[in-house]
Phi, psi and omega in degrees: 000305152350269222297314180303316201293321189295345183266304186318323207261003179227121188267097166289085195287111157251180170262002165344279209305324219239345192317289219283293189315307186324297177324282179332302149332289195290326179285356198237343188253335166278315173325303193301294190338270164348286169288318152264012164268317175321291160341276205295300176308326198264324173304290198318327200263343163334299183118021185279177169292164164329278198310352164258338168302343153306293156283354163262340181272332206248022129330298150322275180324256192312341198251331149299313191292317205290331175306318204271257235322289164294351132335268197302318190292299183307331170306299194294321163277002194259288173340298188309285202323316182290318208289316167279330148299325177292323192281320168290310185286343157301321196268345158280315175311330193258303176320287214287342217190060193294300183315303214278355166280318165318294177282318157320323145318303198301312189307322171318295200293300198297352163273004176259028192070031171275067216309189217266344178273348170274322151327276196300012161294280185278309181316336204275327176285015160286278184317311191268328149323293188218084214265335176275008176272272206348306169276356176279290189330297200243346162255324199255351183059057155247153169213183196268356169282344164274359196283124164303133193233108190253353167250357165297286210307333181297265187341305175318297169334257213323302151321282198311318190282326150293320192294323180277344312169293206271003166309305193274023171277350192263355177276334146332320197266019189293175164308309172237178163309278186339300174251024151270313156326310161298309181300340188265348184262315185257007148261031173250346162296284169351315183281323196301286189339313199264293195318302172343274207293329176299297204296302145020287244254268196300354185258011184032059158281166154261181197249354176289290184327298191294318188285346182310287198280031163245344179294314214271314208288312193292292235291299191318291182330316180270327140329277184318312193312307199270334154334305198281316198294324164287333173291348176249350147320262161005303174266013153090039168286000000 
């Protein structure tokens, strides 16, 4: 009875499952951040007007979503392909040589420490459940928590990257030139900052390592951007 009440009470959250959006998501949302406020910095140190720092961010900001979306898809979907080719030559491979997929199975399990009468046990009760999840599972490592989602992962992208996209922009309402700039440098720290920890949180992580680098990683990024941009201010480009 211990045992059962100690299993009822106990909940393993891991992050596996959430991985492929996951990525996708923290990579589509530091991106947006990262590339328009760098755009909107690098227009700014120029010497343009509002109004074109204004038409180079969201000009970014759409032409930024629809790139990581269509990215993520085509990337993601290259991933299906293979997944699906390991599953067609496995479902040929198990038809011509059933046996010699059977003692492959047993060798697996016996490198993972399994002795060998126990090995043929379970590959053989496998096999007869199920022998191709078995060998996609414990030979090729796909599962279904791994499984490529190439229209999860576009949408994620995309979403995220407008959603981070549209931070620096809240730096526009400051007063002057000057200081919509600052403002735009520091609440796209502020956003990095939130992405850091958000993404941290959901990969159950800890949270210092991840958000440095994602904070450390926008600052760089925006330093360069406003260097070039002053610097071709200056030469009137």
């Amino acid at each position: 009875m211990a045992f059962f009440t100690a299993m009822a009470g106990h909940s393993e959250g891991h992050a596996t499952g959430r991985a492929g959006w996951l990525r996708a998501a923290v990579l589509g949302a530091n991106d947006g951040l990262v590339s328009t406020s760098s755009l909107m910095v690098g227009v700014a140190t120029s010497g343009a007007s509002t109004s074109a720092i204004l038409t180079a961010g969201i000009a970014g900001l759409a032409a930024g979503a629809m790139a990581m979306a269509a990215g993520e898809f085509v990337s993601v979907s290259a991933q299906s392909d293979v997944e699906d080719a390991d599953r067609v030559k496995e479902t040929a491979e198990l038809a011509a040589h059933p046996e010699a997929e059977l003692e492959e199975l047993t060798r697996i399990y016996q490198e993972r420490g399994v002795p060998r009468p126990l090995a043929e046990q379970v590959a053989a009760a496998l096999h007869g459940e199920d022998a191709l999840e078995a060998h996609l599972r414990d030979e090729l490592g796909h599962s279904e928590h791994s499984k490529a989602r190439p229209v999860q992962a576009a949408a994620a992208s995309a979403i995220s990257f407008t959603i981070g996209g549209l931070i620096p922009f809240l730096g526009m309402l400051a007063s002057s030139e000057t200081a919509r700039l600052v403002a735009i440098v520091v609440v796209t720290i502020l956003g990095l900052a939130l992405a850091g920890v958000l993404g941290a949180r959901a990969a159950g992580t800890t949270l210092l390592h991840p958000t440095l680098r994602v904070v450390l990683g926008g600052i760089a990024a925006m330093i360069v951007t406003a260097v070039i941009g002053r610097l071709a201010g200056v030469a009137g480009v």
